[in-house]
Structures are given as C-alpha cells and as structure tokens.
N, C-alpha and C positions, 0 to 999 in steps of 0.2 A: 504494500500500500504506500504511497506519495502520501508526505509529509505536506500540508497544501499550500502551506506559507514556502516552501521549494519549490513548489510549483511556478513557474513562468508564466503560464496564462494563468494562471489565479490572481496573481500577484499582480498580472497587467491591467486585470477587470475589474481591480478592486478602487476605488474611489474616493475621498471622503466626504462622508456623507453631509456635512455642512455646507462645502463650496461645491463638488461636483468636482473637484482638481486633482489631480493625480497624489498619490502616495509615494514616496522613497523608502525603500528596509533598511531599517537600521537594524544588522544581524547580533552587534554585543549588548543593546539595551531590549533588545526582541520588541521593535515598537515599528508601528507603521508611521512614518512623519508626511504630515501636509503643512508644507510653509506657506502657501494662503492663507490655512485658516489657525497656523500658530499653535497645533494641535500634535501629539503622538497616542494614535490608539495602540495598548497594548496586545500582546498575541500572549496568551499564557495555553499553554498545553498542542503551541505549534496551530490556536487559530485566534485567528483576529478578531478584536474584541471592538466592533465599529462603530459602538455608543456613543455620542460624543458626552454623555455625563461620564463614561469613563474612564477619555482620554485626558492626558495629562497637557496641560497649559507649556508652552515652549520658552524661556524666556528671552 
C-alpha cells in the first residue's frame, strides 16, 4: 500500500482549503504549507489533516 502523503498525484491534488492555492511538503515538520494563506496543515499518521482550525499559523 502507498503511503498517500508519497504519493505525487495526491500530493498534486491537494489544495488549501482557504485560498484554493497550492500546498508545499515540508517532509521534517510532516506539514503541508500554503504561503497565501500563512497556514501549515498537519499530516499525523502519513495523512493530511486539511482543517484549517487545525493548521498551525506560519509566522
């Protein structure tokens, strides 16, 4: 089984959900970043966690 956050087309399709704008991996903090919207959604258990109540604020 594929690890989804490995996955290249996952990872291409994925969004954030605030702006609609692309996401970056950051692989050592396991976090998805959107620097539009100044936001890192977590990944815990290799999936992404796209709430933005439970991404973390960028500073």
């Amino acid at each position: 089984m594929t690890d989804p956050i490995h996955d290249r087309h996952m990872l291409e399709a994925l969004v954030c959900p605030q702006t609609q704008g692309p996401l970056s991996y950051d692989a050592e903090a396991q976090e998805l970043i959107s620097k539009s919207a100044g936001l890192a959604y977590p990944i815990r258990g290799g999936i992404p966690i796209m709430l933005i109540d439970e991404a973390r604020k960028l500073d």
